[in-house]
N, C-alpha and C positions, 0 to 999 in steps of 0.2 A: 717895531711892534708887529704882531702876529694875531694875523684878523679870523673869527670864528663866526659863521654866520648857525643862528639857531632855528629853527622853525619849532612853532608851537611853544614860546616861549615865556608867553603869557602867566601860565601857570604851571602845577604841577614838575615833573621832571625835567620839561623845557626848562623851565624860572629857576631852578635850583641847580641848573647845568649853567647856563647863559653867567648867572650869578658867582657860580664855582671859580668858571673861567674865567671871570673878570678879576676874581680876587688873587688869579696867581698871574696876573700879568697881561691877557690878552685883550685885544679891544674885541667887544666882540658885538655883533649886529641882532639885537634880540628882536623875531621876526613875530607876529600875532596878528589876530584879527580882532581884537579886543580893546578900543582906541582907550578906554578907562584904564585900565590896567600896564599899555606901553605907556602913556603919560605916567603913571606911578613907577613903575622901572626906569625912565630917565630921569623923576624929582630923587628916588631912592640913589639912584650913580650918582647923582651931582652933588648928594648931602655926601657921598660916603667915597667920593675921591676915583669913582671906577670910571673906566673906557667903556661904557656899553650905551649904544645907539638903537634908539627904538626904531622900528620902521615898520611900518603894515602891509600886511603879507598874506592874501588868501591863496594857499597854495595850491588851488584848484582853477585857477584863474589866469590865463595865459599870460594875457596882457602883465598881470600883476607882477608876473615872475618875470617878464622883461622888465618891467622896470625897476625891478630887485635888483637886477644885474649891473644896468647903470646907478644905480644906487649905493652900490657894494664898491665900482672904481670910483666914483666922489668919494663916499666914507674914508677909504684907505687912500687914498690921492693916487691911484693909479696900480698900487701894488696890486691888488683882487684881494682875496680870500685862499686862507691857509688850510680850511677846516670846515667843513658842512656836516651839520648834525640833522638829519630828517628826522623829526620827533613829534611834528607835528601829525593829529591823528587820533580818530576817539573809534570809541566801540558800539557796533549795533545788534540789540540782544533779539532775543525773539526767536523761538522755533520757527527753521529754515520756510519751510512749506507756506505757513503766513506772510513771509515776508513780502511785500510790494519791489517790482523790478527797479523803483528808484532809490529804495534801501540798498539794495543790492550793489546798484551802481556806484550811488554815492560812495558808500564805505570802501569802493574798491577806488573808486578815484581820489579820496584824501588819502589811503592807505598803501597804497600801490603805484596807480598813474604820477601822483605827484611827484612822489621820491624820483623817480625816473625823468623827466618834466625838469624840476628843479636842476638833477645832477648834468642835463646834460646842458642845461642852460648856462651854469657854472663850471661848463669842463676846461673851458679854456683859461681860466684866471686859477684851478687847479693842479691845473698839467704845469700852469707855470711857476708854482711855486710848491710842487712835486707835494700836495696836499693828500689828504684823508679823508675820508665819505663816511658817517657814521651814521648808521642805519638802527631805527629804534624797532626794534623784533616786541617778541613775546614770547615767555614756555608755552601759553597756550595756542601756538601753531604746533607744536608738538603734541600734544594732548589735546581729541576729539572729545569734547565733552557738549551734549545741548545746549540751547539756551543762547551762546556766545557764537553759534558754527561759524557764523560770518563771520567775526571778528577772527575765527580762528585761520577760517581760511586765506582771508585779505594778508593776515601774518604771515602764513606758510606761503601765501607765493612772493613776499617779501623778501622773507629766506633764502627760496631759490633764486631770485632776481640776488642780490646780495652775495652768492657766491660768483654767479654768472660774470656780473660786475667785475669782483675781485680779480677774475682771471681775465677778462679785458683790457680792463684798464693797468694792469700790471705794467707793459710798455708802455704806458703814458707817467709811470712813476707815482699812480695815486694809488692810495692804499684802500681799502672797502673792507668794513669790519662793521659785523651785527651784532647790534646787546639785545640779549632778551631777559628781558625783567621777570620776578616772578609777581608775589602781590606787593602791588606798590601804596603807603599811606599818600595818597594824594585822593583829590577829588573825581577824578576820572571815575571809578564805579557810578558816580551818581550821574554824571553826563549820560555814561551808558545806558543804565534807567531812563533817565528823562526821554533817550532815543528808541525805547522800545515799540511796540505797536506792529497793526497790521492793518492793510490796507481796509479802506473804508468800502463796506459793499456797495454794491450798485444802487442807486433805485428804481423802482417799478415806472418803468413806462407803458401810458395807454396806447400809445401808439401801437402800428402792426410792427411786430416784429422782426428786426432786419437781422445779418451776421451778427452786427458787432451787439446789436442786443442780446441774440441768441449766444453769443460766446458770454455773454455777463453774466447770464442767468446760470450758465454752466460753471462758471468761477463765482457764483452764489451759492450753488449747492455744496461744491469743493469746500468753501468756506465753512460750512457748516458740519461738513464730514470733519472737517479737522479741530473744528473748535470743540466738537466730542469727544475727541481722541484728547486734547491736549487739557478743559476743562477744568480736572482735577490736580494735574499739575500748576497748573496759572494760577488757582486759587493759592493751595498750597505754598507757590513763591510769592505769592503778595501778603501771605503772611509772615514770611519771615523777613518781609523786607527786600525782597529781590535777591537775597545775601546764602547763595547755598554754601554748604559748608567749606571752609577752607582748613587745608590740611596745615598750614602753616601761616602764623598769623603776619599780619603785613609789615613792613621796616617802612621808613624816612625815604623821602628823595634825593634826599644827601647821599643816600650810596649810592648810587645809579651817576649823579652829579661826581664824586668820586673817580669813578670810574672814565667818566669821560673825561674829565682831565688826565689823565692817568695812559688814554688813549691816544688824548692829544699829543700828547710831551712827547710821545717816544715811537720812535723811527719803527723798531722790532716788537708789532703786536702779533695777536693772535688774529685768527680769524672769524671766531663768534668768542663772548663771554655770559655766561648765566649770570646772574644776579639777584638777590642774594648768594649765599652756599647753601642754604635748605632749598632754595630751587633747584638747584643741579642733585640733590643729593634727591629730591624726587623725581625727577627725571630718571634717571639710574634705578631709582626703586619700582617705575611704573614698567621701564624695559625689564624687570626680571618677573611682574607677576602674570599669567596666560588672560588671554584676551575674551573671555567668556569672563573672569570675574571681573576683571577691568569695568567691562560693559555694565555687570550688574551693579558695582557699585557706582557707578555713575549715572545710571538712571536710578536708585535712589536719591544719590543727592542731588537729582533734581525732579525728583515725586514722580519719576514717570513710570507706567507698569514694567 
């Protein structure tokens, strides 16, 4: 048997990958931080005949991912892992300039440091069994649009870590392949929501005034400058729900879960795939229209002047 370890498995894309690949044969290691939910994916495998081992996994956590490792040659009694899917990974909304430097961070360390982290933890149980790295993208690292920058960016240097990869690991016989999804029907938009916000102002101290108070005071008015500027958009997106417009409306996790089987199985892949086809087919449409409309349509659809 041909072991696939999943991260962010819990739900979403993860749960419908992990799930996929159990049904066509693999044992596979479904990784989360979600102890409700891996309990319900191993009562779910055990009614329905599948190979899939829960295991808890904060993939931000060093510790954690060593002991994923030794985790992964008990599961398999020694063979390692055939197949690592990074998929774990949420989105943090919020106009850039708002955002707190541990927003920042954080999204770049589930989104980014991990992947990296993870793959090289499991390089050697990889290299040995001449495996595949599957790197979960996004279209919107490709498309700058407000609102999401961060998420967009932590994508985009996903990307480029992802081909960098590709051409490294080449002589170790591991293959490195990026999907980027376009809108996906899972519940990820509403994570992202729930992670929005900006840092909390300072408060007033009687005290005399030192640097770091003097710097607060200065990242108070900043605050204020930008909450002017941004005011009538934030309203605007809390009425419609956080939900700016989308050009095409969202598919299943099944195809994305598709796909990664599809990756697994076979020796001679690509090196990225879009997902859906009306995501690659606006991709294509966004490269042909000049970047002055671009711009305008995209700061309306997210109300900004």
């Amino acid at each position: 048997m041909k072991w696939v370890l999943v991260t962010g498995a819990t739900s979403g894309i993860g749960r419908a990958s992990a799930r996929r690949l159990a049904e066509h044969g693999y044992g596979v290691i479904a990784c989360g931080r979600n102890p409700e939910a891996l309990a319900e994916i191993g009562r779910d495998a055990s009614r329905d005949g599948l190979v899939m081992v829960p295991l808890s996994l904060d993939v931000t956590e060093p510790e954690e991912i060593r002991n994923a490792v030794t985790s992964c040659m008990s599961i398999t009694a020694g063979e390692g892992i055939h197949a690592l899917i990074n998929n774990a990974g949420y989105g943090q909304t919020g106009f850039l300039l708002e955002l707190s430097k541990d927003q920042v961070r954080r999204q770049f360390e589930v989104n980014l440091f991990s992947v990296l982290e993870l793959t090289k933890a499991l390089l050697a149980q990889l290299q040995q069994n001449r495996g595949v790295v599957v790197n979960m993208g996004s279209i919107i690292s490709r498309i700058a649009v407000p609102w999401v920058g961060l998420y967009a960016a932590a994508k985009n240097a996903l990307r480029v870590v992802s081909d960098v990869l590709r051409m490294e690991l080449h002589g170790a016989g591991i293959r490195v392949v990026l999907v980027e999804p376009g809108a996906i029907r899972t519940s990820f938009f509403e994570r992202a929501i729930a992670a929005q916000g900006t840092e909390e102002p300072s408060s007033p101290s009687a005290k005399e005034p030192d640097a770091e108070e003097h710097g607060n005071r200065l990242s108070d008015r900043v605050r204020t400058a930008l909450s002017e500027v941004y005011t009538g958009a934030r309203k605007r997106l809390s009425q419609v729900g956080y939900r700016p417009f989308l050009v095409f409306p969202p598919v299943g996790a099944d195809r994305v879960a598709n796909l990664i089987v599809r990756i697994v199985r076979r020796r001679a892949v690509r090196r990225r795939y879009v997902v859906p086809r009306g995501a690659a087919a606006l991709l294509a449409l966004l490269r042909l229209l000049p970047s002055p409309l671009l711009d305008r349509f995209k700061r309306r659809a997210f109300y900004l002047a």
